[in-house]
C-alpha positions in Angstrom: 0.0 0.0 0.0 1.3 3.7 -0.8 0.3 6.7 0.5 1.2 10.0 -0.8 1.7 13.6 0.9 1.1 16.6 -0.8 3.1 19.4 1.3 1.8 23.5 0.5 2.8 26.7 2.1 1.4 30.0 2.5 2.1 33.5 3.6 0.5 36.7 5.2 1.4 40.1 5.0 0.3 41.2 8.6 2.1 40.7 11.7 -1.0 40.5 13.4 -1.3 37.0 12.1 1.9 36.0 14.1 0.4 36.9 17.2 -1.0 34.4 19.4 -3.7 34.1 22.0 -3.9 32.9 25.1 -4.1 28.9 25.3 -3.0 28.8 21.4 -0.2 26.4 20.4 2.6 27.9 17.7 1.6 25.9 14.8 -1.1 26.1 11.6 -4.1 27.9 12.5 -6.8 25.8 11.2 -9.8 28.9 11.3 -7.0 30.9 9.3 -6.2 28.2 6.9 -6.1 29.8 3.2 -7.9 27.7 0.7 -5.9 26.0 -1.7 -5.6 28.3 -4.2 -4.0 30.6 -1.8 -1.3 27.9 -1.2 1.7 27.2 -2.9 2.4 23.9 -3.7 6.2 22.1 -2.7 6.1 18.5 -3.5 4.2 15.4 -3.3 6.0 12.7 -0.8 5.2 8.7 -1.0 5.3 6.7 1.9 5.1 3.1 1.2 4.0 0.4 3.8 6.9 -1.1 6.0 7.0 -4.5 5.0 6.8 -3.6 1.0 9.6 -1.3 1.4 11.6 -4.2 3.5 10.6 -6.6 0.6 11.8 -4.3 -2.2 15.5 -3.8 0.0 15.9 -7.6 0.3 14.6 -7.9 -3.7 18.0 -5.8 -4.3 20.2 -7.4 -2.0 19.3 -10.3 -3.7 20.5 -9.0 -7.1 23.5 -7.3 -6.5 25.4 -6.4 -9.6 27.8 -8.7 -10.0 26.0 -11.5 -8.5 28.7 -12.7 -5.6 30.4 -14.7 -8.8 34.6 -14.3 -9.5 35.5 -11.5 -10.1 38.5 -9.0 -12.2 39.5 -5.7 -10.6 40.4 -3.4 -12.8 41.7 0.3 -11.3 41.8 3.4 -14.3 43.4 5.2 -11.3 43.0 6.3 -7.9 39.6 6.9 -7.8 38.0 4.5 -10.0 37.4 0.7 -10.0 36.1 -1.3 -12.5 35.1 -5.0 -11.1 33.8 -7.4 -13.9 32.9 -11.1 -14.8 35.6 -13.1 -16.2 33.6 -15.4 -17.9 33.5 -17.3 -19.7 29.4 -16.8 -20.1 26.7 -18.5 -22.3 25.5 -16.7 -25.2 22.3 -15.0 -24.0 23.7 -14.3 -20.1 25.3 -11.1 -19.8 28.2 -10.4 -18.3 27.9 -8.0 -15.4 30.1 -4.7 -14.9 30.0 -2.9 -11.7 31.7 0.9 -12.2 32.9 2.2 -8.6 34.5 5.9 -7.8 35.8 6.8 -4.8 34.3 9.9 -3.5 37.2 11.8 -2.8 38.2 13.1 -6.1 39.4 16.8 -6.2 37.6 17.9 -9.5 34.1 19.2 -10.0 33.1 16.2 -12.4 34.6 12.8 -14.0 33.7 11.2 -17.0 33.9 7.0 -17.1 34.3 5.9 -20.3 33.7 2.5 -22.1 34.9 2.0 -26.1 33.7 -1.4 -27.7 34.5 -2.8 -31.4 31.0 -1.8 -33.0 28.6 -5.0 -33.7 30.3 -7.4 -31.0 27.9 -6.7 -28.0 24.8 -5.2 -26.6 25.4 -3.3 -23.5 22.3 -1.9 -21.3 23.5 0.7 -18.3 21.8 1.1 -14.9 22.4 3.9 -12.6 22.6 2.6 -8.9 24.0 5.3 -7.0 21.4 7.0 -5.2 23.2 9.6 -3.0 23.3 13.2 -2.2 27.1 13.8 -2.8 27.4 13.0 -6.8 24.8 13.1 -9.8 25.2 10.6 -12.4 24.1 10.6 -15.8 24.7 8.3 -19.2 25.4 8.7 -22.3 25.4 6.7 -25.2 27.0 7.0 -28.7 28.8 5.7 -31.7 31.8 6.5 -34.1 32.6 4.8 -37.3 33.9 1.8 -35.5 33.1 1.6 -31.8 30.1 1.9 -29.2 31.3 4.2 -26.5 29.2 4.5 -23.2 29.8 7.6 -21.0 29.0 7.8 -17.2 29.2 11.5 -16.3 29.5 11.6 -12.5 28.9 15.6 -10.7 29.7 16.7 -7.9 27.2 18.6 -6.2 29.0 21.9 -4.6 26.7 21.9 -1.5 28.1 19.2 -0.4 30.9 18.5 1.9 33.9 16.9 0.1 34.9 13.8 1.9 38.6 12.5 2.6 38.1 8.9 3.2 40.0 7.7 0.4 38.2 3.7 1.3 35.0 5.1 0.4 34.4 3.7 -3.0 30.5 3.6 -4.5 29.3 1.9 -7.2 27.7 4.2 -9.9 26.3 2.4 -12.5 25.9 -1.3 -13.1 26.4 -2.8 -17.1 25.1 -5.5 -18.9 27.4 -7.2 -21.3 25.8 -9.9 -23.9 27.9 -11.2 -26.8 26.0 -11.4 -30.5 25.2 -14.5 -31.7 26.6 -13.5 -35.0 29.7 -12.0 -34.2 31.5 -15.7 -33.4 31.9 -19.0 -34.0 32.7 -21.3 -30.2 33.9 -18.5 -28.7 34.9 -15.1 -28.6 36.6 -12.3 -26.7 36.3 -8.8 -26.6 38.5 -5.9 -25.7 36.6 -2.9 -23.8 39.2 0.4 -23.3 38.3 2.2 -20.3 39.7 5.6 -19.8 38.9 8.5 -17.3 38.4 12.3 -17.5 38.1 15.0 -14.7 37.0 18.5 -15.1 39.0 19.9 -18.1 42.0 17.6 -17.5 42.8 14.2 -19.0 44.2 11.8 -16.5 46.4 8.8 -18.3 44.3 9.2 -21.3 45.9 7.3 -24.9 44.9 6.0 -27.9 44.1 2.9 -26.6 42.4 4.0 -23.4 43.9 4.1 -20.1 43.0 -0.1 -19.1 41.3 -2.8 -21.3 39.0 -5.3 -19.7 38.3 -8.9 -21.4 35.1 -10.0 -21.6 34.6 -13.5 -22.8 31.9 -15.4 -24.2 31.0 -19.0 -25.5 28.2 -21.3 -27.4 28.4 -24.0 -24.9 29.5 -24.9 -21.5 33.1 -25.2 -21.4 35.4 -27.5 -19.1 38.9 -26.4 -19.5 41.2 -25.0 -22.1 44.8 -26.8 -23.1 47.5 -25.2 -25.1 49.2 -27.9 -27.7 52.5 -27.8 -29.7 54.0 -30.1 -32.3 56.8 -29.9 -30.0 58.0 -28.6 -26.2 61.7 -26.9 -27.5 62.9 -24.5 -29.1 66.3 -23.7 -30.4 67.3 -19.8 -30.2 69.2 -19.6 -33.3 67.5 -16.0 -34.1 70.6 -14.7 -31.8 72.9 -16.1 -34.7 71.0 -15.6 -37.7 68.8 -12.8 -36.7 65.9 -14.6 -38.6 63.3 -15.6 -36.1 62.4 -19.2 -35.1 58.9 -19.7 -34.3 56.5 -22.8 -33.1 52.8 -22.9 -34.1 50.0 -23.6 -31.5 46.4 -24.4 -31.2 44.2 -23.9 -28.1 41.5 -26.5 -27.6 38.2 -25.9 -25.6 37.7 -28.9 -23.7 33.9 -29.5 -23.2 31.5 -31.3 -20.4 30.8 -33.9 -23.2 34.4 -34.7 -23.8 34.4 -33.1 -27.0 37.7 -30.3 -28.3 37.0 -27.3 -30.1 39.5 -25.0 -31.4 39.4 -21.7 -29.7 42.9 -20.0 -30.4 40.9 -16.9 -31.8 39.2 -16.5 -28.5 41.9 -16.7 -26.1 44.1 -13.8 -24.7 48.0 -14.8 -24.2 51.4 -13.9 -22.3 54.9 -15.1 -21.8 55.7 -15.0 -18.3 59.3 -14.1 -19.1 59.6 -12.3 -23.4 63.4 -12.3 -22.6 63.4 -15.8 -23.3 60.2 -16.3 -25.4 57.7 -14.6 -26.9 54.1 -14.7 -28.3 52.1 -13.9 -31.0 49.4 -11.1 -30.7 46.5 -13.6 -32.0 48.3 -16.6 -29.8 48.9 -18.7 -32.6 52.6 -18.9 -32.6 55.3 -19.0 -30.1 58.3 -17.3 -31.2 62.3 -16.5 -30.5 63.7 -13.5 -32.9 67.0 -13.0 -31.8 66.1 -9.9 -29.4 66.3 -12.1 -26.6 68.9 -11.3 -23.2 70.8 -15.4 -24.4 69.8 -17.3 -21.0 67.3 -20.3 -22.1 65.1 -22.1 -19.8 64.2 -25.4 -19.2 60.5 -24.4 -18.3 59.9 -21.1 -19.9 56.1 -20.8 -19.2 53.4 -19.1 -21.8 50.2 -18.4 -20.3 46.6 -18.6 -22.4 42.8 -17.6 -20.8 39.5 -17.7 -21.7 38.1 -15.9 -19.1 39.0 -17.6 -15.7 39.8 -20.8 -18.2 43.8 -20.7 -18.0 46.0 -23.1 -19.9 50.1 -23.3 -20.2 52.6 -24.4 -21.9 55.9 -25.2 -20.7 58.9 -24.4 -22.9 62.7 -25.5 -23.2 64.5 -23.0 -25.0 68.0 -23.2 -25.8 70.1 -20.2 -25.9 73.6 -20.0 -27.3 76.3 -19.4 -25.0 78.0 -15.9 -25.9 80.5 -15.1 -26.4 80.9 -17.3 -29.2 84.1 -19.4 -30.1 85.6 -18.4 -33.0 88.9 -19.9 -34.0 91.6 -20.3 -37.4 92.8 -23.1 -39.1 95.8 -20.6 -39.0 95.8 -17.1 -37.1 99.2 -16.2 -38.5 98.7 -15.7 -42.7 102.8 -15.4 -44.1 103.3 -14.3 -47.4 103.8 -17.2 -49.8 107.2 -16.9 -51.2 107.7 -16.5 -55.1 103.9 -16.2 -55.3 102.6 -13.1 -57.0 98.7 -12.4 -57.9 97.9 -10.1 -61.1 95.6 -6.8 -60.2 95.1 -3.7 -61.8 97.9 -2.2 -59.8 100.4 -4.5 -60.9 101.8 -8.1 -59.1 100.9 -8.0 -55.7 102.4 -10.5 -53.2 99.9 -14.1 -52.4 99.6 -14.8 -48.9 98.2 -17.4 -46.7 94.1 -18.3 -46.4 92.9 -19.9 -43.4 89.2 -22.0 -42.6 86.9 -20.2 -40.3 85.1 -22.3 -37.5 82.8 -21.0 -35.3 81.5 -23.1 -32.0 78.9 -23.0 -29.4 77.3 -24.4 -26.7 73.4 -24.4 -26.3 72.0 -23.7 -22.9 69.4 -23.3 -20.6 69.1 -22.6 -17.0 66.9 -24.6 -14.3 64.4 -23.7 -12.2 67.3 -23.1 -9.6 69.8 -20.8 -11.8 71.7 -24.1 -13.0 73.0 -24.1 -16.6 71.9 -26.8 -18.1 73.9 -28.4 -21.7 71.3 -29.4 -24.9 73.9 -32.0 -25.7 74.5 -33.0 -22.3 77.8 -31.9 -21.2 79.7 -28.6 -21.1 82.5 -30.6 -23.2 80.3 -30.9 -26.5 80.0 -27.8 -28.5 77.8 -27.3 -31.6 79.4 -25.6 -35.2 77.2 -22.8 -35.9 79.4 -21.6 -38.7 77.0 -21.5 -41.8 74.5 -20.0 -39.4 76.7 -16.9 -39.2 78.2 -16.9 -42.6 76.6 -13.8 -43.4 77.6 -11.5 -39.6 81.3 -12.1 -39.9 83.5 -9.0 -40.0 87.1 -8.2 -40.5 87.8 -5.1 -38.8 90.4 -3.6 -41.1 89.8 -5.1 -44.5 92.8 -3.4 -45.6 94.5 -6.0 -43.9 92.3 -9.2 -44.9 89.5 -10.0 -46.0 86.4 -12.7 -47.0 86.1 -14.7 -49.9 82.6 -16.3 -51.2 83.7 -19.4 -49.0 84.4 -17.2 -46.1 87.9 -18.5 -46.5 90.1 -15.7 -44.6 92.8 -14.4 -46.7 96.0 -12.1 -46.1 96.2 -8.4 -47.8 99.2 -6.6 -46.4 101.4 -6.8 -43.2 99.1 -6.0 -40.1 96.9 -7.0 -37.3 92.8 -7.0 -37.1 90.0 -9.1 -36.2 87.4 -10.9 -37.0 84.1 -10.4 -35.6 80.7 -12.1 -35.4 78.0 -9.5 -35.3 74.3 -9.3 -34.6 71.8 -6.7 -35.8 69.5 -7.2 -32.5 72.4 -6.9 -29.8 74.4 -4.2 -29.3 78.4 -5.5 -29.7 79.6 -8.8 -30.9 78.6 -12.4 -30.3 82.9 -13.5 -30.5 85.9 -12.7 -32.3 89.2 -13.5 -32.5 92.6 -12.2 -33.3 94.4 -12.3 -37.1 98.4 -11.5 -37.5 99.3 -11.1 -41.5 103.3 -11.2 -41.6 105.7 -10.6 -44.5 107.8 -13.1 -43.2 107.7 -15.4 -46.0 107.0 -19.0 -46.2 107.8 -21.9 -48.9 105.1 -24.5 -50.0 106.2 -27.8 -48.9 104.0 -30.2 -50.9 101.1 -30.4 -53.3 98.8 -33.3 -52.7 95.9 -34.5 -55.4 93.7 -36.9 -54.1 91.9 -39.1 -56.9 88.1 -39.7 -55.6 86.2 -42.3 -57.5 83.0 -42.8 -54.8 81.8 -41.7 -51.6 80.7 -43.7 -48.6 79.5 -42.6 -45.2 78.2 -44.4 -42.2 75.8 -43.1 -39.2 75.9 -44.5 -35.6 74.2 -43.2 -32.9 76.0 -42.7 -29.5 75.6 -44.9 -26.9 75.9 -42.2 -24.3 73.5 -39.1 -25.3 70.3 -39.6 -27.8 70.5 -36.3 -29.6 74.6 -37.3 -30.5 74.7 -39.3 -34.3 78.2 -39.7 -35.9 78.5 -39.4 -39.3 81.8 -40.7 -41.0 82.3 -40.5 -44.4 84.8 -42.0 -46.8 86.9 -41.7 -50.0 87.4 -44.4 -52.4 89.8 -43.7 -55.3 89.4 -47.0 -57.0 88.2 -46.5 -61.1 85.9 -49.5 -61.5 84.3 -48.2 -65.1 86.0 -48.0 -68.4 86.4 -43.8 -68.8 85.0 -43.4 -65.5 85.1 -39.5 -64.6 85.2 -37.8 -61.3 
């Protein structure tokens, strides 16, 4: 039952109405009451019944915004909170969003704002503050490719400001629903929240000051599991500067036991992108040379669909830098009685030498142990055609490269010879070359005849990943005119 009060006043010009006789109480006289045309009405009040008003305060205690399910905090700054629903929901439940501010903001007014991808959801807004400190209004509007929902929040001036920075109040409550038509298992969807007070912008960028993820899906799902063709990677991206990647899938694992491919749906991190990193849409894990050269035997990436979270765990092997480079010969001699035919006349020939460059691969343990890809620090990988193209010689007035990468002597002098890398600032190794014009005499000239080829592979007995390969001439003509 409701009742409602209609409240009037009135007002006299003579003081004689003031005055009061003996036995009268100070109140309305009832015999001097003006009719009601005389008065001026105020407002109408409603009183409801006592129990109704107890029933309609349970109703809404009942359905609080977010429902007492998990929750996601999200803070835009001091004064603003943004708890959501991390899903992921059914298609047709909406996802509750619960906008807080803390009262204690120094500006007249602040503007909450929401930008959504246009044609992804349908949001419906709620004021739920009812208080005599701010007034809140909404707004709703569009741009060429986004929904954007404003809260405008005032504060009234009348008021008192409060300091309590714990005083936080929920302002306006969102509803959330994913379009059928907008995805396939399951989808998620990137809201950019940003803040604005008085005339000022506070953190504000093109992106928005915080994202929220909402996520959504066509059916009850169980978990979510990350797969691989395979758990290792090899960071040779540090060597080649050509990145090394891995492809993945994420599967939505559901009550009936049956896998659907989500990867589109799911958000993604590396827990640590010195040693691996991720691709934006979470469909490739990746090394591209950038990396600080420490592996890991468990370097973890992280996917989630909603509070659904999957990982993978990684070995990636780093080479160990510096790198070692080394000579068949770090001293080149002139070649005595040898001269080579330029433009500028006969120059003198001196020595080439082979270039070799080793490594090991490694990876640290969960306790800061290096760890060996082949097993022992005694084995060491050749990386040399992997860095063909980032060797160096420091002076090449002094030697110099061939197409082989055969090192060869110019003049009298000392250099180096450097591997380089485009992502990391210095060099991966190096080593020292002497060019002398103390001359040398060629001893010998050896010619071998090779009619055939023969090579044989065994595995080692010790380590799995170890094959030896040996391979053999044969300089035996078999065949009448037989050419090699």
């Amino acid at each position: 039952m409701t009742t409602h009060i209609h409240l009037y006043y009135s007002s006299s010009d003579t003081v004689a109405d003031l005055r009061l006789t003996p036995g009268q109480v100070p109140g309305c006289v009832e015999d001097k009451a003006e009719s009601q045309r005389q008065l001026f009405h105020i407002k109408t009040v409603t009183l409801k019944e006592e129990e109704e008003e107890r029933e309609q305060t349970s109703t809404k205690e009942e359905e609080p915004c977010l429902n007492g399910k998990e929750e996601e905090e999200l803070s835009l700054d001091p004064h603003v909170m943004i708890r959501y629903h991390k899903g992921p929901v059914l298609i047709g439940q909406p996802i509750r969003v619960s906008v807080n501010l803390r009262t204690n903001f120094s500006s007249e007014f602040a503007v909450i704002r929401l930008k959504i991808k246009k044609g992804l959801v349908s949001m419906v807004a709620q004021r739920t503050l009812t208080s005599d400190l701010l007034a809140v209004t909404l707004e709703r509007s569009r741009d060429s490719k986004h929904d954007i929902v404003s809260i405008f929040c005032h504060k009234h001036s009348t008021v008192k400001h409060t300091h309590d920075p714990t005083l936080i109040q929920q302002v306006v409550c969102l509803s959330v629903e994913g379009l059928r038509q907008s995805f396939g298992v399951a989808m998620t969807v990137s809201a950019h929240w940003w803040v604005e007070y008085s005339r000022r912008i506070h953190s504000l960028s093109p992106h928005g000051a915080a994202v929220s993820i909402f996520s959504f899906a066509d059916r009850h799902i169980f978990s979510i599991a990350p797969i691989t063709e395979s758990n290792t990677i090899i960071n040779t991206a540090i060597l080649t500067n050509q990145p090394v990647s891995l492809p993945v899938i994420v599967l939505a694992i559901h009550l009936d036991g049956k896998v659907s491919d989500v990867t589109s749906a799911v958000t993604c991190h590396s827990t640590n992108e010195n040693t691996v990193k991720v691709s934006s849409d979470c469909s490739t894990l990746f090394v591209d040379g950038s990396e600080s050269g420490l592996g890991d035997t468990c370097a973890e990436v992280e996917f989630l669909l909603g509070a659904l979270r999957g990982s993978l765990c990684l070995e990636v092997w780093a080479p160990s830098v510096p790198l070692r480079v080394s000579l068949a010969d770090s001293i080149l001699n002139v070649i005595d009685g040898w001269k080579h035919f330029t433009e500028e006349g006969c120059v003198p020939v001196y020595q080439r030498s082979s270039i070799q460059v080793l490594t090991r691969f490694t990876a640290q343990d969960s306790h800061g142990r290096s760890t060996y890809l082949l097993g022992s620090s005694d084995w060491f990988v050749d990386v040399t055609e992997l860095v063909r193209n980032w060797l160096r010689v420091e002076d090449p007035r002094v030697a110099s490269l061939d197409s082989n990468n055969n090192l060869i002597g110019l003049r009298p002098g000392k250099t180096s010879l450097h591997v380089i890398s485009e992502q990391w600032d210095g060099m991966l190794g190096g080593c020292d070359i002497t060019v002398t014009s103390e001359p040398v005499t060629s001893g010998d000239l050896s010619v071998q005849v090779v009619s055939g080829i023969g090579m044989s592979v065994a595995d080692s007995p010790t380590h799995p990943s170890i094959v030896t390969t040996t391979v053999t001439a044969f300089n035996i003509l078999y065949n009448h005119h037989q050419l090699h």
